[in-house]
SEVEX-107149 format. One record per residue (C-alpha): residue number from 0; residue in one letter; chain; x, y, z. Coordinates in Angstrom, 3 decimals, m for minus. Layout:
REM residues N
> NUM A A X Y Z
...
END
This chain:
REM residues 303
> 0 X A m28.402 m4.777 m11.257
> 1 X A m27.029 m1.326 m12.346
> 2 X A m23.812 m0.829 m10.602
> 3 X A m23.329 2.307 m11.738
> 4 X A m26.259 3.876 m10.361
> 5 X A m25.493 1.836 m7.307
> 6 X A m22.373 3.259 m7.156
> 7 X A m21.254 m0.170 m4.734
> 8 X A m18.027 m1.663 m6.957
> 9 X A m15.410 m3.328 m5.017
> 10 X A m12.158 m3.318 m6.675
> 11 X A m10.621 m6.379 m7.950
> 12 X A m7.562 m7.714 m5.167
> 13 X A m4.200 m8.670 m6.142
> 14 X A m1.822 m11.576 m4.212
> 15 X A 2.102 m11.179 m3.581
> 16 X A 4.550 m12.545 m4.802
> 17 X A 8.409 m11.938 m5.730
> 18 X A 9.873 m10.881 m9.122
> 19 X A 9.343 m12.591 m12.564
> 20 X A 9.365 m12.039 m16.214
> 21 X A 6.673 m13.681 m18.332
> 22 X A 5.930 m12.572 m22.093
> 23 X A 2.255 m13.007 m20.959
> 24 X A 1.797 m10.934 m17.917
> 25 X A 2.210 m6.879 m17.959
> 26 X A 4.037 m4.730 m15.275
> 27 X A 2.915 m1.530 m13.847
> 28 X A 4.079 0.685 m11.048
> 29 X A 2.375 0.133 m7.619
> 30 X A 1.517 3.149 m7.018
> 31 X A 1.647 4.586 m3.004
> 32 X A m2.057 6.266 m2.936
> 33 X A m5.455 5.072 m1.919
> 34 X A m7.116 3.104 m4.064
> 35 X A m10.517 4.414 m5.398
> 36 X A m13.540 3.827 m7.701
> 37 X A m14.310 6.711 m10.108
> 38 X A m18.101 7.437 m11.852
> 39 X A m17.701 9.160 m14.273
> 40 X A m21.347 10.681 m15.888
> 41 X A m21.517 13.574 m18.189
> 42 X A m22.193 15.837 m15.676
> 43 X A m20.773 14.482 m12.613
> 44 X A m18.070 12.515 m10.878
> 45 X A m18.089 10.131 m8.004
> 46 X A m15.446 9.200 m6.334
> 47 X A m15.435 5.547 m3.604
> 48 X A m12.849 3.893 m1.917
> 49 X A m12.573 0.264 m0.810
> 50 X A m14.761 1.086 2.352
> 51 X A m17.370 2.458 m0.174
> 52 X A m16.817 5.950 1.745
> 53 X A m17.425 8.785 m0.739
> 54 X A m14.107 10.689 m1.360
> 55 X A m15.486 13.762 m3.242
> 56 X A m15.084 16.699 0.085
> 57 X A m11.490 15.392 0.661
> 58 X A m10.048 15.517 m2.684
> 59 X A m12.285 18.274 m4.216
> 60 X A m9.759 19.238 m7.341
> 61 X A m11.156 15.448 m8.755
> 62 X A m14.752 16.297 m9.054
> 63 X A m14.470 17.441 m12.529
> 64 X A m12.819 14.436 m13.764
> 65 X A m15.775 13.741 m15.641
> 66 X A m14.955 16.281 m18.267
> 67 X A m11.225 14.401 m19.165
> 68 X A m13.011 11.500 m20.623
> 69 X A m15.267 10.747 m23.602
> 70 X A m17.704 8.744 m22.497
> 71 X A m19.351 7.554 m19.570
> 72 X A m17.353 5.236 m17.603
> 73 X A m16.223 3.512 m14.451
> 74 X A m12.715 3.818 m13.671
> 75 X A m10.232 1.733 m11.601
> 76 X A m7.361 4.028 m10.449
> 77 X A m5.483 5.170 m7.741
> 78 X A m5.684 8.609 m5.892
> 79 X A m2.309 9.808 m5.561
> 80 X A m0.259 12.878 m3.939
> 81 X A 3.573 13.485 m5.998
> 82 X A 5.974 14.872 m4.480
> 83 X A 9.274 15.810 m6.233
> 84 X A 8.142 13.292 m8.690
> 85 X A 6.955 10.407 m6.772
> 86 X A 4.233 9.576 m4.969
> 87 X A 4.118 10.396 m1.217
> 88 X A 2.335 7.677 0.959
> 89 X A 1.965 10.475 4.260
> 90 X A 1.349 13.055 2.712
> 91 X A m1.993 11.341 1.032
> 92 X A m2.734 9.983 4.106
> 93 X A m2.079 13.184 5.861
> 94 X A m5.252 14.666 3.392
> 95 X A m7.686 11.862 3.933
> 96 X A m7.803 12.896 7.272
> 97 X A m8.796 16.019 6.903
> 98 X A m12.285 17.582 7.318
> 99 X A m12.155 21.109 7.566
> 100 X A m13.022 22.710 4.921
> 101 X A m10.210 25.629 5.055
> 102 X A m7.236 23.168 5.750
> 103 X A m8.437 21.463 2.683
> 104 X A m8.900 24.242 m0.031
> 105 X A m5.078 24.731 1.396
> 106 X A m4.027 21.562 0.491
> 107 X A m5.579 21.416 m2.796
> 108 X A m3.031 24.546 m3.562
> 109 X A m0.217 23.177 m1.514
> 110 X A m0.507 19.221 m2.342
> 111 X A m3.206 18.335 m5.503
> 112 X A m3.835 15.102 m5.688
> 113 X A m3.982 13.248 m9.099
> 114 X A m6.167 9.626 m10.089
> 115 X A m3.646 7.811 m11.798
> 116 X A m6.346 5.289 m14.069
> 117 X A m5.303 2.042 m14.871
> 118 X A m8.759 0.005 m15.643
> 119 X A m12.166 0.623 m17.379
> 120 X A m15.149 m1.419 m15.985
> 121 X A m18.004 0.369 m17.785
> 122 X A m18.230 2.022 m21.234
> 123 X A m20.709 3.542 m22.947
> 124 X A m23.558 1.868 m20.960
> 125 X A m21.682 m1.598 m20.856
> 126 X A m20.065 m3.477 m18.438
> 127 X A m16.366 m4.403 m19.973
> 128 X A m15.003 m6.692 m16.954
> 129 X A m15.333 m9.858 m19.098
> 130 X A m12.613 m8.125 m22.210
> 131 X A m9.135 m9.577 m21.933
> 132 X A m7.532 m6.830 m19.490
> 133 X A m5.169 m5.970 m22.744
> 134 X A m8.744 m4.430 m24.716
> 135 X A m9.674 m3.214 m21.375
> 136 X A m6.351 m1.092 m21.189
> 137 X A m6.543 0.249 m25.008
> 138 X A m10.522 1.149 m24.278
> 139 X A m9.404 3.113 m21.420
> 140 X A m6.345 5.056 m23.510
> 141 X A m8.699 5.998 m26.113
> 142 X A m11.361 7.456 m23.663
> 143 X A m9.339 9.304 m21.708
> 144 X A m7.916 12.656 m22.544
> 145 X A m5.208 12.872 m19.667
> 146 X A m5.141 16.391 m17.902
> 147 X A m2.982 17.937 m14.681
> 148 X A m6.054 15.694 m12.351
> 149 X A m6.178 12.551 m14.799
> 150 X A m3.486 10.611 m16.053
> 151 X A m3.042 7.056 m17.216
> 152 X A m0.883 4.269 m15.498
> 153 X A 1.760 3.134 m18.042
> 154 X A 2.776 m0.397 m18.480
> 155 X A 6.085 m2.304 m19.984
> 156 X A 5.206 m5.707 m21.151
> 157 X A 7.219 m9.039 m20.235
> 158 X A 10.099 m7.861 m18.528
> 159 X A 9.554 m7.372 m14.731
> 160 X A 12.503 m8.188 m13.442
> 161 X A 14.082 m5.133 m14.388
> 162 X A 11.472 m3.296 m13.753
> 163 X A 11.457 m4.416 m9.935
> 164 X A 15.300 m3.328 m10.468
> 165 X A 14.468 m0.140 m11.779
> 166 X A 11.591 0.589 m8.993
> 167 X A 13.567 m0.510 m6.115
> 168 X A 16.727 1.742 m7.094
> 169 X A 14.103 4.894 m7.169
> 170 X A 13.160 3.537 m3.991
> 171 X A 9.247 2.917 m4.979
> 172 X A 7.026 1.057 m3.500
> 173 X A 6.574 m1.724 m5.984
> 174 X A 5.428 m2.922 m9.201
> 175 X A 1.671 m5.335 m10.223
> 176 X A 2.238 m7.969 m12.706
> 177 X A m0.931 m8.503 m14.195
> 178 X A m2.166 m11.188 m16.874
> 179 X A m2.908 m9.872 m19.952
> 180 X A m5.790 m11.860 m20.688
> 181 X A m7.333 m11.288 m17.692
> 182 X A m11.167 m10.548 m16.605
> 183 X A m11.791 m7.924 m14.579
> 184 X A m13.468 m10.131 m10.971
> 185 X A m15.370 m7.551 m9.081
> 186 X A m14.597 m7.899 m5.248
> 187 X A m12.381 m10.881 m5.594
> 188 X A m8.815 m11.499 m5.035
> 189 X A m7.053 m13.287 m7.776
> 190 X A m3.695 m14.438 m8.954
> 191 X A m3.913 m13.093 m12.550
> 192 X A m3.110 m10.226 m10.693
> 193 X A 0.194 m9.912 m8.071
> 194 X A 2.020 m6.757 m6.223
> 195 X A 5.550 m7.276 m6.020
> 196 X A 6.924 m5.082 m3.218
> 197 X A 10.419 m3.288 m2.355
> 198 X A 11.399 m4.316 0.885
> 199 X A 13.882 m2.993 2.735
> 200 X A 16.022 m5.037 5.543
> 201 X A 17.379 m4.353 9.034
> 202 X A 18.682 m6.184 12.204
> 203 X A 16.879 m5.173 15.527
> 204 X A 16.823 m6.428 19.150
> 205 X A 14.463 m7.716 20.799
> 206 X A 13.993 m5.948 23.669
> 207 X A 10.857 m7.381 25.176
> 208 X A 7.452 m9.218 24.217
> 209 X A 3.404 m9.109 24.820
> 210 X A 1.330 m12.425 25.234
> 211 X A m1.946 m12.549 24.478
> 212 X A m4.436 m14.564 26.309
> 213 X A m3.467 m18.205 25.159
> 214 X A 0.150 m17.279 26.378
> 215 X A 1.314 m16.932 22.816
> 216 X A 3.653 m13.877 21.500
> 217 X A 1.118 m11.296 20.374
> 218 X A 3.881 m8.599 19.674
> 219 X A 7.910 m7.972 20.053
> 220 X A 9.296 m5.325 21.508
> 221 X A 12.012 m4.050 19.114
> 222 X A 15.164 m1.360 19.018
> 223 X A 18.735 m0.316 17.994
> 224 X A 21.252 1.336 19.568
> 225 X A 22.510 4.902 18.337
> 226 X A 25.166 6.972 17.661
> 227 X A 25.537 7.491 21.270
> 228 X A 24.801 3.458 21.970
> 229 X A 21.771 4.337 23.355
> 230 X A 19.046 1.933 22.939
> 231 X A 16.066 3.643 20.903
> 232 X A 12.300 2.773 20.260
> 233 X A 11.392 1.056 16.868
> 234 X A 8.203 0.268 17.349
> 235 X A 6.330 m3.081 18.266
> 236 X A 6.394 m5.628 15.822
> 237 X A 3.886 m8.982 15.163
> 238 X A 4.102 m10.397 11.666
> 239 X A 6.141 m13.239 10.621
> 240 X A 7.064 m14.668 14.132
> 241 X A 7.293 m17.928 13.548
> 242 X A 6.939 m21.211 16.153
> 243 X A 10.925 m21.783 16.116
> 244 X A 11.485 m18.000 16.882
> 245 X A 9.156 m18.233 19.497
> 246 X A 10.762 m20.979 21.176
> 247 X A 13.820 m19.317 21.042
> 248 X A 12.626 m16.104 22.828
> 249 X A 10.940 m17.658 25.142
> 250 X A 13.759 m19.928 26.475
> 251 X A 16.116 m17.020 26.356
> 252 X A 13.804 m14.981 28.306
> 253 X A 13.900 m17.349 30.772
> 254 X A 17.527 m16.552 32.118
> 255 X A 17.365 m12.986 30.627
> 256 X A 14.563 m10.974 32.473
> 257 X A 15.313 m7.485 32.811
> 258 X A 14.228 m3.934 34.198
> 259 X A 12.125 m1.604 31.733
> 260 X A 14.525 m0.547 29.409
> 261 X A 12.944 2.448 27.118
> 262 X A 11.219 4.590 29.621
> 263 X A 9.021 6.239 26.854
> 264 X A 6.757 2.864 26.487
> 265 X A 3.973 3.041 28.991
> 266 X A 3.069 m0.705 28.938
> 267 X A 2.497 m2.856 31.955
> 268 X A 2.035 m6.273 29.893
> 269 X A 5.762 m6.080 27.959
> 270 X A 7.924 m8.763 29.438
> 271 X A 11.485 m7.035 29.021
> 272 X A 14.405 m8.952 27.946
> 273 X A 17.954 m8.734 27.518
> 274 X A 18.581 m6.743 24.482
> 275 X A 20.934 m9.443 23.100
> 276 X A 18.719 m11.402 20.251
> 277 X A 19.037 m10.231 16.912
> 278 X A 16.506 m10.386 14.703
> 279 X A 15.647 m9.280 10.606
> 280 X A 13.273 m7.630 9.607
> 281 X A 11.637 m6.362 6.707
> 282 X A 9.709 m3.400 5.876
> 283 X A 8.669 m0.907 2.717
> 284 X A 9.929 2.312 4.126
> 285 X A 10.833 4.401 7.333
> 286 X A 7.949 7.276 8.717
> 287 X A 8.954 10.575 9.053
> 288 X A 9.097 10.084 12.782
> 289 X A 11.298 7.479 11.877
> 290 X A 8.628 4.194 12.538
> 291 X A 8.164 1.550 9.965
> 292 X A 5.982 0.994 7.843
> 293 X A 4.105 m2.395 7.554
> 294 X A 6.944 m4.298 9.771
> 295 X A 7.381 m7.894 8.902
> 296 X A 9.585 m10.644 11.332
> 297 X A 11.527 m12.174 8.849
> 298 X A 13.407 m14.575 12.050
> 299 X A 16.455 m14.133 14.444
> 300 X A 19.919 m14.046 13.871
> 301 X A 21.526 m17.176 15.591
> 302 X A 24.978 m16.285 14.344
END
C-alpha cells in the first residue's frame, strides 16, 4: 500500500501528562495551530488534516512548499498563524473557516500562515517511521531548506522542566516530550509521545446545572462577579465533575433553588442555584470574548 499516493496518513497521537526531565526524552514547543499532513512531490504539495480534509484553498501561500525541500517527502507539522511572535490559536481558526475566495487572498496578506515541520515519514521513496525519532529529526533538518512558509520545530534535549517554566512565563500553550528512540505509529496514540499543557486557574460559582437523561450532571452553570458585583456569564462547564462534587451540588441545591439569575442564557433545562459554591477550575487561555478555552472542573472549594 502506497500511502503517499493515497494521500490517507493519520498522524501519530500523543497522551498528557505533567512536567519531567529525562536525559532520554526531547522537548519541543506545542505549538497552537492545526495539525496537518504535508505531500510533498516535485511538482506539487498536498496538504491533510486529521479529518483527512484537504487544506490546500484555505491556506493557499503553502502550496509551494514543495520547492523548500530536497526530496520527496511526507511531512508531520503543524499549520500555524504568529502573531507578534507567537502563535495565535483564533486567529488560525478564524482562517479555516473561511471559503471565499476574496476574504482569503486578504488574509494571506494580512495573516500568512507558516507549517512549522517537526517529523519526516517518507524519504526518497521510503517509508522512515520505523528510524529512532532522533534519525528521523536529523533526516528532516537536512532536507529541508527553511523559507518565510517552512520552518523547522526546534528541540532542547533532557531538560523539560524548565522548559515548561520558560513556556508558561511566555504564556504558551505547552511543550511535547517525546522519546528519542521512538517509531513513528501511524494513527495510534502512544506514550513515547506526551503534551504537557499550561493551565491556568480560577475560582467560579456555580450558578446552576443541566441533567441529562439518567438524572446525572451533564453541565454546570458557571460565573463571577465584577467590578460592579454583578454576576457575569462564564460559560457552561462539564469536564472533571467528579461523584463527590456532584453530591455536594446536588444536596446544596436542595435548600438553595433560585430564580434565573443571568438573563442572557436562554435555557429552560438549567436548574439555578444559589451562587454560593465555589469551585476551581482550570483552563489554557481566555477567548477574545472573554470564554474559556477547553474548561476543566478541577472540584469545589469547601473552605
Amino acid at each position: 500500500m502506497n500511502l503517499f499516493e493515497q494521500k490517507n496518513i493519520s498522524p501519530m497521537l500523543l497522551y498528557e501528562t505533567t512536567p519531567f526531565d529525562d536525559k532520554d526524552y526531547i522537548f519541543e514547543l506545542k505549538f497552537d495551530g492545526s495539525r496537518c499532513i504535508a505531500y510533498l512531490d516535485k511538482n506539487e504539495t498536498i496538504l491533510k488534516n486529521k479529518r483527512q480534509k484537504t487544506l490546500n484553498a484555505t491556506f493557499p501561500e503553502l502550496t509551494r512548499l514543495h520547492l523548500d525541500v530536497k526530496e520527496k517527502c511526507i511531512l508531520d507539522g503543524e499549520i500555524v498563524v504568529m502573531k507578534n511572535g507567537k502563535p495565535d490559536f483564533y486567529t488560525l481558526q478564524a482562517r479555516s473557516l473561511l471559503s471565499n475566495e476574496f476574504k482569503i487572498k486578504y488574509q494571506v496578506i494580512k495573516n500568512p500562515a507558516v507549517f512549522v515541520a517537526y517529523d519526516i515519514l517518507y524519504y526518497k521513496n521510503k517509508y522512515v517511521t520505523t528510524l529512532p525519532l532522533i534519525e528521523r529529526k536529523k533526516l528532516l533538518a537536512e532536507n529541508i531548506k527553511e523559507s518565510q512558509y517552512l520552518v523547522l520545530s526546534r528541540y532542547i534535549e533532557e531538560k523539560g522542566n524548565a522548559f515548561f517554566d520558560l513556556a508558561k512565563k511566555e504564556n504558551l500553550e505547552g511543550i511535547v516530550a517525546k522519546e528519542k528512540n521512538s517509531l513513528y505509529y501511524i494513527g495510534k496514540r502512544s506514550k513515547s509521545w506526551l503534551k504537557i499543557k499550561v493551565l491556568q486557574e480560577e475560582d467560579v460559582l456555580i450558578c446552576g446545572y443541566v441533567k441529562d437523561e439518567e438524572g446525572k450532571l451533564k453541565d454546570l452553570v458557571i460565573a463571577k462577579y465584577d467590578d460592579n458585583n454583578e454576576l457575569i456569564y462564564y460559560g457552561k462547564i462539564y469536564m472533571g465533575i467528579s461523584k463527590h462534587d456532584e453530591k455536594v451540588i446536588l444536596e446544596f441545591a436542595k435548600k438553595n433553588k433560585t430564580k434565573l439569575l443571568l438573563k442572557e442564557i436562554d435555557d429552560v433545562n438549567i436548574v439555578w442555584i444559589k451562587p454560593k459554591l465555589v469551585g476551581v477550575i482550570k483552563y489554557m487561555m481566555k477567548t477574545k470574548k472573554g470564554g474559556l478555552r477547553q474548561p476543566v472542573f478541577k472540584g469545589i472549594k469547601l473552605d
